[in-house]
C-alpha positions in Angstrom: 23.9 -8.4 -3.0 22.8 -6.9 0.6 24.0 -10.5 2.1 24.7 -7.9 5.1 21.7 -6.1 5.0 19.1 -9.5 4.8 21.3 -11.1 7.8 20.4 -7.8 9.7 17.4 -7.8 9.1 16.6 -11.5 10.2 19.1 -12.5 12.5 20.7 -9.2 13.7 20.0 -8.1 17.3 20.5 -4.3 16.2 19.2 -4.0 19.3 20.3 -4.7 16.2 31.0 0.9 -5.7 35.9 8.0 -20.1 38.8 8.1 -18.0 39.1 10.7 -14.4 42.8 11.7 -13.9 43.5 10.7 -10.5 45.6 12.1 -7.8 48.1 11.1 -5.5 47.1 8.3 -2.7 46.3 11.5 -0.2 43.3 13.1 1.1 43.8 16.7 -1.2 42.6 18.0 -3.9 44.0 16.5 -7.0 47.8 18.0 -7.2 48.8 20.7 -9.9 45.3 22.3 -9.1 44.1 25.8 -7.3 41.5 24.0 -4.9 39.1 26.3 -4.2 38.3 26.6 -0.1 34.9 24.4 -0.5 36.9 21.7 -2.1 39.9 22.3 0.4 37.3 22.0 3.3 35.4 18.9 1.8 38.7 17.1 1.7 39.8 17.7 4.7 36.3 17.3 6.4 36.1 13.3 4.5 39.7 12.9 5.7 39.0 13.0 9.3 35.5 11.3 9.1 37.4 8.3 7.0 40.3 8.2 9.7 38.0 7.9 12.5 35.7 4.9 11.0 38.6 3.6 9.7 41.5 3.1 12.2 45.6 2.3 11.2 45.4 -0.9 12.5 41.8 -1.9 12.0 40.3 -3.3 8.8 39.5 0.0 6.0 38.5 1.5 3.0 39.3 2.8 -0.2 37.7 6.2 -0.4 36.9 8.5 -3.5 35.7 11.9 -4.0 35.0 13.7 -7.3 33.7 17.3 -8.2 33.3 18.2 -11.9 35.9 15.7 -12.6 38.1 17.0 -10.1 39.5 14.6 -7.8 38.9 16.1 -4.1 39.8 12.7 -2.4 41.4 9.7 -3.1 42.7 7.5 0.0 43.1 4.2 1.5 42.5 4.2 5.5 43.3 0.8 7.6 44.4 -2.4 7.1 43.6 -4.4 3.3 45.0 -7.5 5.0 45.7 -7.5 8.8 47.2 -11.1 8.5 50.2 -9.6 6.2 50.0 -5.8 7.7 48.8 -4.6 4.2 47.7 -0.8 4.4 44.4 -0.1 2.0 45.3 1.9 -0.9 42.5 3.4 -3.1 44.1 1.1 -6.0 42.1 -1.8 -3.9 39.7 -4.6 -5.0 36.7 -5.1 -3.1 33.9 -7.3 -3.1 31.1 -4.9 -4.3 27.5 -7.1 -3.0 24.5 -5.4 -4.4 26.2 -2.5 -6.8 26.3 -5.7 -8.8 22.7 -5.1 -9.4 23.3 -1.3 -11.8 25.4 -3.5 -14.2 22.7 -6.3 -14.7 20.2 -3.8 -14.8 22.6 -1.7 -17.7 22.9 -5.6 -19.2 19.2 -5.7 -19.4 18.8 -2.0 -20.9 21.7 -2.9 -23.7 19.7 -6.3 -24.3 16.4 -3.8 -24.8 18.4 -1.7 -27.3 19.3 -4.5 -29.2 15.7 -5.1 -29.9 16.2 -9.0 -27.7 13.4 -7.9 -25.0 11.4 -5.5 -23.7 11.4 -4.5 -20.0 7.6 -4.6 -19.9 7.7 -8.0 -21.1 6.6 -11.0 -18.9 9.3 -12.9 -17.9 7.7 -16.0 -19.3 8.6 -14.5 -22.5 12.0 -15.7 -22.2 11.7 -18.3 -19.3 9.0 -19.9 -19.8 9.4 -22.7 -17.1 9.6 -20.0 -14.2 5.8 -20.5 -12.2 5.1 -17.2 -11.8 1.6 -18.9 -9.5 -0.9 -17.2 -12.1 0.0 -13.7 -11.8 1.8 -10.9 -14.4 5.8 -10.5 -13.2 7.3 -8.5 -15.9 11.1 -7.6 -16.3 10.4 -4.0 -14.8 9.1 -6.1 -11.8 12.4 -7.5 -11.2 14.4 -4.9 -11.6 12.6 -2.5 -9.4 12.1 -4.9 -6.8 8.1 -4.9 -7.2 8.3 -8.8 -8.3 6.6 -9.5 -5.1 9.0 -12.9 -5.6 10.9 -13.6 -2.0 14.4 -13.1 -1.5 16.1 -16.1 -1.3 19.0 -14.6 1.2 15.7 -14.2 3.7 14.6 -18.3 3.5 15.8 -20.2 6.7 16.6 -23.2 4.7 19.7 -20.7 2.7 21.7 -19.7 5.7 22.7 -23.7 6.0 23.9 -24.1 2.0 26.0 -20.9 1.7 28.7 -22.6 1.2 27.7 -25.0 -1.5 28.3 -24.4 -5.8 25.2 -23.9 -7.1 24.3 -23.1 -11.2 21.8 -20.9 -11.4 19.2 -22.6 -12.2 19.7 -24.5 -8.9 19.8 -21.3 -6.9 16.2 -20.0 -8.4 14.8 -23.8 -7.3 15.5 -22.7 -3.7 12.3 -20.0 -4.4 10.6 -20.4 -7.4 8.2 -22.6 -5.9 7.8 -20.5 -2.5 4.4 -18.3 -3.1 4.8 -14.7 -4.1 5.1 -12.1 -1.0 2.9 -9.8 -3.0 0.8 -9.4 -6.0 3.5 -8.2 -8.8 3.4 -4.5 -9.0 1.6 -3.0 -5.5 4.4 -3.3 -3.3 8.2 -3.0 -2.9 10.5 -5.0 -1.4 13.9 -5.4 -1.7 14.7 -9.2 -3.4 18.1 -10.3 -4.3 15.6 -13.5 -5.9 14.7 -10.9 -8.6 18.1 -10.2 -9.9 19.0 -13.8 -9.7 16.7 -14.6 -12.4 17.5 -11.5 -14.3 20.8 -13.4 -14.4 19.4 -16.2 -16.4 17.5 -14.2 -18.6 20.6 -12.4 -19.4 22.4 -15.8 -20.4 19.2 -16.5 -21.9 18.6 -14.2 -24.6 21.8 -13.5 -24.8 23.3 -16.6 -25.7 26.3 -15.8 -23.3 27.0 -16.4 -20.0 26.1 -13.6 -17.1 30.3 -13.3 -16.5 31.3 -12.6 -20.3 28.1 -10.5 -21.2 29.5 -8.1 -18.4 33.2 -9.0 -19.2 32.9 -8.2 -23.0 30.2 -5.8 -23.2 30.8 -3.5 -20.0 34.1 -4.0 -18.6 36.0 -4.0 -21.8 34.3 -1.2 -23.7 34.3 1.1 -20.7 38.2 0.2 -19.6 37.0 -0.7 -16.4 40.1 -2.7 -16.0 39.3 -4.1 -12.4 36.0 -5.2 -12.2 35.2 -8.7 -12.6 33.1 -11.3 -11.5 34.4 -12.7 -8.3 36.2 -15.8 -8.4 38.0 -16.6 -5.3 40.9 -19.1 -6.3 42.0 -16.5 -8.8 44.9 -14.3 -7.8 44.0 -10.6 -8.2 46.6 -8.0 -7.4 45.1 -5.7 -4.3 42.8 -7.7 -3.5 41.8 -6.6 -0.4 40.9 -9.6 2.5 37.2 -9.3 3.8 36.7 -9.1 7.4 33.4 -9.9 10.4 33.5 -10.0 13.9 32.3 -12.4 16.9 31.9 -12.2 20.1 35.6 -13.2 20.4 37.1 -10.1 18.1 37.9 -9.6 14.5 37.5 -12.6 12.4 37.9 -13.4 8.3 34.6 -13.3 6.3 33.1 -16.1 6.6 33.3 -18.2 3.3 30.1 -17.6 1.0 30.2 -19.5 -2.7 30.7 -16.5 -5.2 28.1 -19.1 -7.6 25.4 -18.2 -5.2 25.3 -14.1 -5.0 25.8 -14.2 -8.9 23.7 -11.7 -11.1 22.9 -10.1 -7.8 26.4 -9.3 -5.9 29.4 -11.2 -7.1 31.1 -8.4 -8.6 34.3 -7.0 -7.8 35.5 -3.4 -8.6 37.7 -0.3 -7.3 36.7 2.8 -6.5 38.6 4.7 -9.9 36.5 2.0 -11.7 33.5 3.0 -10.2 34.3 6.7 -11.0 34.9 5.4 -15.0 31.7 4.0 -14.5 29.7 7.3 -13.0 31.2 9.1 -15.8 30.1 6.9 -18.6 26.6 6.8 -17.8 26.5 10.7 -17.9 27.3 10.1 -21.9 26.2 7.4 -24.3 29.3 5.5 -24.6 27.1 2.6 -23.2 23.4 3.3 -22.7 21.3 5.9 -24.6 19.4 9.2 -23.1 16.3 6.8 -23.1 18.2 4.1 -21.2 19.8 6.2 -18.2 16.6 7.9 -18.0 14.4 4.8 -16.9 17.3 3.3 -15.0 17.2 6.5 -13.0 13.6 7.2 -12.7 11.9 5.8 -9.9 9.1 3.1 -10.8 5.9 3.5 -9.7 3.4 1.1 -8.1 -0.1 0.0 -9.2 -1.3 2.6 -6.8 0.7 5.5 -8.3 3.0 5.9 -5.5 6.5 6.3 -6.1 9.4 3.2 -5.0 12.3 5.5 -4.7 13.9 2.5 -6.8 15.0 2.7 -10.8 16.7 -0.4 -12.1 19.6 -0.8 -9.8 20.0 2.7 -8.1 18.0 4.0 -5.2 16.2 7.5 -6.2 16.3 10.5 -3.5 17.0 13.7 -1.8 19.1 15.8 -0.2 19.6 19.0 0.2 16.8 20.0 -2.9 19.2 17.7 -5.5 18.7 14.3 -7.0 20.8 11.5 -5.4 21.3 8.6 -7.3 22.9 5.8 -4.8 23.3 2.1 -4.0 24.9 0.4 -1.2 26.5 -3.4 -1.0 27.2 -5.7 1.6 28.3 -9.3 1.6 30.3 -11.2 4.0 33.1 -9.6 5.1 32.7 -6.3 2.9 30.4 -3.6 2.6 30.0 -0.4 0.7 28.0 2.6 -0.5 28.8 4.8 -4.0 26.0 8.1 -4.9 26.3 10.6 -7.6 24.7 14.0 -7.8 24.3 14.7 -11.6 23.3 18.3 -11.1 26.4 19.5 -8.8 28.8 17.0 -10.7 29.7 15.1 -7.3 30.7 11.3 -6.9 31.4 9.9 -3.7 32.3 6.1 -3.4 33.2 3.8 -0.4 34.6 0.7 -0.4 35.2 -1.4 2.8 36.4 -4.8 3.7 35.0 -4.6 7.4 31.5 -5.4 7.7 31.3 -4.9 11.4 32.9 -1.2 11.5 30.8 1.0 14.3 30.0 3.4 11.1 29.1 1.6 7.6 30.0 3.7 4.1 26.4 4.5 3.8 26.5 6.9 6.5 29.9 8.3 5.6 28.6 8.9 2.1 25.8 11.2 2.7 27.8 12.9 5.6 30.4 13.6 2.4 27.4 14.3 0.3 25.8 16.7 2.5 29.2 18.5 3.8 29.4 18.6 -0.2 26.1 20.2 -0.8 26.3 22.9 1.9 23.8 21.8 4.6 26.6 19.3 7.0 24.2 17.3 9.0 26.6 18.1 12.0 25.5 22.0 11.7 21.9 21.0 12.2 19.7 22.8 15.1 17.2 21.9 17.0 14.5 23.8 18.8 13.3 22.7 21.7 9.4 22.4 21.7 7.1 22.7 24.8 6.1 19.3 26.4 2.4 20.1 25.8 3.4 19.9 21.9 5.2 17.1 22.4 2.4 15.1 23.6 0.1 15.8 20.6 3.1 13.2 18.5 2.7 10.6 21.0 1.1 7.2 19.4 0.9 4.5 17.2 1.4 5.3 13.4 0.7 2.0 11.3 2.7 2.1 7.8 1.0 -1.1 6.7 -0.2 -4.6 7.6 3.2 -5.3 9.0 4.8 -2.0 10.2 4.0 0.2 13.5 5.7 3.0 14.4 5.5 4.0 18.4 6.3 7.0 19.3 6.7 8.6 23.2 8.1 11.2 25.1 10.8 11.1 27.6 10.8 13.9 29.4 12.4 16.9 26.8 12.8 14.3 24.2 10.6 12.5 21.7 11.4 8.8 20.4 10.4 6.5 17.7 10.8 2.7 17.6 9.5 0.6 14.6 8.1 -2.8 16.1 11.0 -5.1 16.0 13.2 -1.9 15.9 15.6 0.1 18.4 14.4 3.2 20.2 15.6 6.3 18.5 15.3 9.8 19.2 14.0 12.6 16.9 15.3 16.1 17.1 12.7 19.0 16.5 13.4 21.2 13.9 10.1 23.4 13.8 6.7 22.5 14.7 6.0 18.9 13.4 9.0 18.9 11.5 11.4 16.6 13.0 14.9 14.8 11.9 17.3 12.0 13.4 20.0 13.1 14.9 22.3 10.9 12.6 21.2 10.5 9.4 19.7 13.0 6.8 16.0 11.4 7.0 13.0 14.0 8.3 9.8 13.2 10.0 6.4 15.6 9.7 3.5 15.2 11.7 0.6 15.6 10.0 -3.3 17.5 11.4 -6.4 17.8 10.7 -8.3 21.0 10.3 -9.0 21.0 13.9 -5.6 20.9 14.5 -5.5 17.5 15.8 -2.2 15.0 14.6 -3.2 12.3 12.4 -0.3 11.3 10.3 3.3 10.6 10.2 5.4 11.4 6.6 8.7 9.5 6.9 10.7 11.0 4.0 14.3 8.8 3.6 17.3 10.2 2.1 17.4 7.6 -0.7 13.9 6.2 -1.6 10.3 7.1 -1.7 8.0 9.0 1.6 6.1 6.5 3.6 3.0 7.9 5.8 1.5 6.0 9.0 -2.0 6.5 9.6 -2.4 7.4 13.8 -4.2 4.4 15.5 -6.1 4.6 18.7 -4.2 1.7 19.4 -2.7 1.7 23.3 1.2 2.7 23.9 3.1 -0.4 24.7 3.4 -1.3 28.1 6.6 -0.5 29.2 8.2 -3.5 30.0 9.0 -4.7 33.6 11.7 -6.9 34.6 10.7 -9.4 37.3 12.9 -11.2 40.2 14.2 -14.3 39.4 16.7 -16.5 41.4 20.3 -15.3 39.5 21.5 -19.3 40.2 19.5 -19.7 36.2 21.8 -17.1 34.7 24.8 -20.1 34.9 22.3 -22.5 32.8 22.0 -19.6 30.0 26.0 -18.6 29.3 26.9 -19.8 26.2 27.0 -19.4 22.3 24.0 -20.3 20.4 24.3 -20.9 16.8 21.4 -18.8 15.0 22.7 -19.3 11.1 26.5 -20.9 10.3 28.6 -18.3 11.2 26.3 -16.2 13.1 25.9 -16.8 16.9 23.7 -14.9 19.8 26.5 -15.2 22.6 25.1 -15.5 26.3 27.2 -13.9 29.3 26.8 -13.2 32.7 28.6 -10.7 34.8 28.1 -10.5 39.1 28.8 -6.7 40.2 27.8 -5.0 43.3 24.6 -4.3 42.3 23.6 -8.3 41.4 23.5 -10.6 38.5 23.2 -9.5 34.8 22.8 -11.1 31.5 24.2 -10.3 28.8 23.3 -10.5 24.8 25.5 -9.9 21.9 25.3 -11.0 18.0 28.1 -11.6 16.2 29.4 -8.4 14.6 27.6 -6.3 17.6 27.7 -4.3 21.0 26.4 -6.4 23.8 23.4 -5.4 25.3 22.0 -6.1 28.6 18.7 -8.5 28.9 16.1 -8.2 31.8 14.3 -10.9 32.8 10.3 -11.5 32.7 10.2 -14.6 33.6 12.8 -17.6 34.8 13.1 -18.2 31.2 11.6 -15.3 29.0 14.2 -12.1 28.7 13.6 -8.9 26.5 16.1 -6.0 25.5 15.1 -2.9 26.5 16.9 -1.2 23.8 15.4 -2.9 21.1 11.4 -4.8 20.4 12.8 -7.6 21.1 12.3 -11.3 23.4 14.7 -14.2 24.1 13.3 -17.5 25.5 15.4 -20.2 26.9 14.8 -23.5 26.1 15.6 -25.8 29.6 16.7 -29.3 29.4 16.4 -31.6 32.5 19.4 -30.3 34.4 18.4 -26.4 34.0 20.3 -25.1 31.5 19.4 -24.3 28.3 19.8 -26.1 25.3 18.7 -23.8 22.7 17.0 -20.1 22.8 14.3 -18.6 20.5 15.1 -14.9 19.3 12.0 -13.3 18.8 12.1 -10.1 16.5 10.4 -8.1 13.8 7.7 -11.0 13.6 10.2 -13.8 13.4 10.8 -17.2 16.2 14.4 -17.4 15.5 15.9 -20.5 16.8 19.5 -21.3 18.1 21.0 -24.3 18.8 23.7 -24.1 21.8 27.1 -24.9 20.6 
């Protein structure tokens, strides 16, 4: 369940998981071997990218890495439990989030070849109560996240009842009613709703619930001895203690009902079970040829364009080889596992600190490219002439929602996505362009006259998007105004934007005057300018604060405006 990804994307001001014989707890090649020197290297280069995200005495990871069933790595790096000075150990539990979702969708394919359903079928089929508002939602649909339903960890009114039991048919009355983002089928969008009700459907045809369906006819025939539905009054040995942050330092997660992420993350697991797992579904001791090959192929739209998505795995590239990955998060945890079927590579990462500078999605494709011979840290640049430069600079729209902006700075070319953060793009060749910290590229596109018209974003993991150049103006670059710095006072505080989740207000007097200061839970702070006595904006992120004044001057509550959304916050 991407808990962590769906607060990030509303609230956060990212300004913003057969048997492998496993080695020794120790970042080398599995012992009694002759490592070659690209295995040798590959451990050693995970080891010190591991250490450094993962600190002795701050919360860790459990890290594994497997080539042709040869473990290269296998390691625990920080703290499981800081309270009792626990060191991880790769023989850790974690909370998994959304790589729950490949097991339900594996549930759904063993239901198929038991002749109980048909992934094409309508889900009315089996539920026949669920309003599906007069349109087509099949199975497919909600596995591929092309339901078009919304995902109830995005509502407003959820952020208030985390904390409350719910059975699942109470949880799918939070959105069932709540019309359809989409029409089923045209469009993608990630929705934990979707998996939710492919939860019920499993108890449904199934006869048993979601828990012992998985329990009985995954966990146990596989061996995967330590996965399990989440429970958290149970006691299970290395269980690892899940971890945030606010603006006063470290905290523990806060407390989420494990009824609530259910089909769609309540699973827990360990990184050898996860390797059990990668190995079984390269034979049929669970799914057949058929089976692995729809979960793995990405679905297409009505349009014929590709989602990047199969049932439960994100579908992409690197390096010219097939990725197969999926990342989790939930509160207090967060985590990223891929395979590479071709080269034989598994790389899993399990974490129990949400807030950690680098997540395990970007340590897994720096293993994964380090693995594959093209380490993103060897990359060059060229350096294009500023005349060439200008011919990128514009607004690309990706659809009704999404702009793209790009300028130039001098030398240096930058993107920001509305509602984004300012990034800069690193030239590779002429309109072939790359981040400078992830594996993602960027091509310009021209016209026969030679003119730029289009932007290909092509991800690591999922399908290329293009944006069509606008004539649409630049954005004004922003311009902070003089206001008396006697407000600032009225603004310090913390402002509640969801339970657990704050927008903390500080104000600093150096030399050169009066600042504000802005910083989410779980996030650097970042300085706000303001544009009027009671409108601010970040200049490192498309993003506006207004304060909300009471009688005396100071503010009350505060309105976070981002990405589209009027985010409000109550002052604590």
């Amino acid at each position: 369940m991407r808990i962590r990804a769906s607060l990030a994307q509303a609230l956060l001001l990212v300004f913003v998981l057969s048997a492998i014989p496993m080695a020794a707890t120790a970042a080398v090649v599995a012992a009694g071997t002759s490592p070659s020197s690209e295995l040798a290297a590959l451990a050693n280069y995970a080891d010190r990218l591991l250490a450094a995200a993962y600190p002795a005495e701050k919360p860790g990871a459990a890290a594994l890495v497997v080539k042709d069933g040869q473990v290269v790595l296998r390691k625990g790096y920080g703290m499981a439990n800081l309270e009792l000075g626990v060191p991880a150990a790769p023989e850790d539990v974690f909370e998994i989030g959304s790589v729950t979702k490949q097991f339900t969708a594996a549930a759904i394919l063993l239901l198929q070849e038991r002749g109980l359903l048909r992934v094409e079928d309508e889900i009315t089929k089996h539920l026949p109560d669920y309003p599906t508002h007069g349109e087509r939602i099949t199975i497919e649909n909600l596995l591929s996240h092309t339901s078009g339903i919304p995902s109830y960890t995005s509502l407003p009114e959820w952020f208030p009842r985390v904390r409350e039991d719910m059975s699942p048919a109470a949880l799918i009355a939070l959105f069932k009613d709540k019309p359809l983002d989409f029409k089923p089928g045209t469009r993608w969008s990630y929705s934990n709703s979707g998996y939710i009700v492919l939860g019920a459907l499993i108890e449904k045809v199934s006869g048993k619930s979601y828990e012992r369906f998985l329990t009985e006819e995954i966990f146990q025939k596989l061996g995967l001895s330590h996965t399990r539905y989440n429970h958290p009054e149970e006691v299970v040995p290395h269980r690892a203690a899940g971890y945030g942050r606010d603006a006063g330092g470290l905290r523990n997660a806060r407390y989420l009902s494990m009824t609530q992420p259910y089909a769609a993350g309540a699973l827990l697991s360990t990184v050898d079970d996860l390797a059990k797992w990668d190995a079984a579904l390269k034979t049929d001791a669970l799914l057949s040829p058929a089976s692995r090959e729809r979960m793995f192929t990405p679905v297409k739209l009505s349009s014929g364009e590709t989602t990047g998505y199969g049932y439960g795995w994100v579908i992409g590239n690197l390096a010219g080889k097939r990725v197969i990955e999926h990342g989790g998060g939930i509160f207090g945890f967060v985590c990223d596992e891929a395979r590479v079927p071709e080269v034989g590579l598994f790389v899993a990462v399990l974490s129990n600190n949400e807030a950690a500078q680098r997540g395990p999605d970007d340590l897994v494709v720096h293993i994964l490219a380090k693995a594959l011979g093209e380490a993103l840290e060897d990359r060059r640049s060229v350096q294009l002439d500023p005349r060439t430069l200008d011919d990128y600079v514009g607004v690309y729209r990706f659809d009704p929602e999404i702009t793209r902006t790009v300028t130039r700075d001098g030398a240096k070319l930058l993107i920001q996505r509305n509602g984004g953060e300012k990034r800069t793009i690193l030239a590779a060749g002429r309109d072939d362009f790359f981040y400078e910290e992830s594996p993602d590229r960027l091509r310009f596109q021209r016209d026969a006259q030679g003119k730029v018209t289009g932007l290909v974003l092509t991800p690591q993991a999922g399908a290329p998007t293009t944006g069509t150049r606008t004539d649409a103006p630049l954005p004004k670059e922003r311009q902070a105004v003089k206001v008396d710095p006697s407000l600032f006072a009225g603004y310090v505080g913390e402002y509640e934007l969801a339970p657990g989740f704050s927008l903390t207000i500080t104000r600093e007097i150096t030399r050169e005057g009066d600042h504000l200061f802005a910083q989410a839970t779980g996030q650097p702070k970042f300085e706000i300018f303001p544009e009027s006595e009671t409108r601010f904006f970040l200049k490192v992120v498309d993003a506006e604060i207004d304060f909300l004044r009471g009688p005396d001057g100071k503010a009350a509550s505060l309105v976070l405006h981002q990405g589209g959304r009027d985010l409000p916050g109550k002052r604590k």
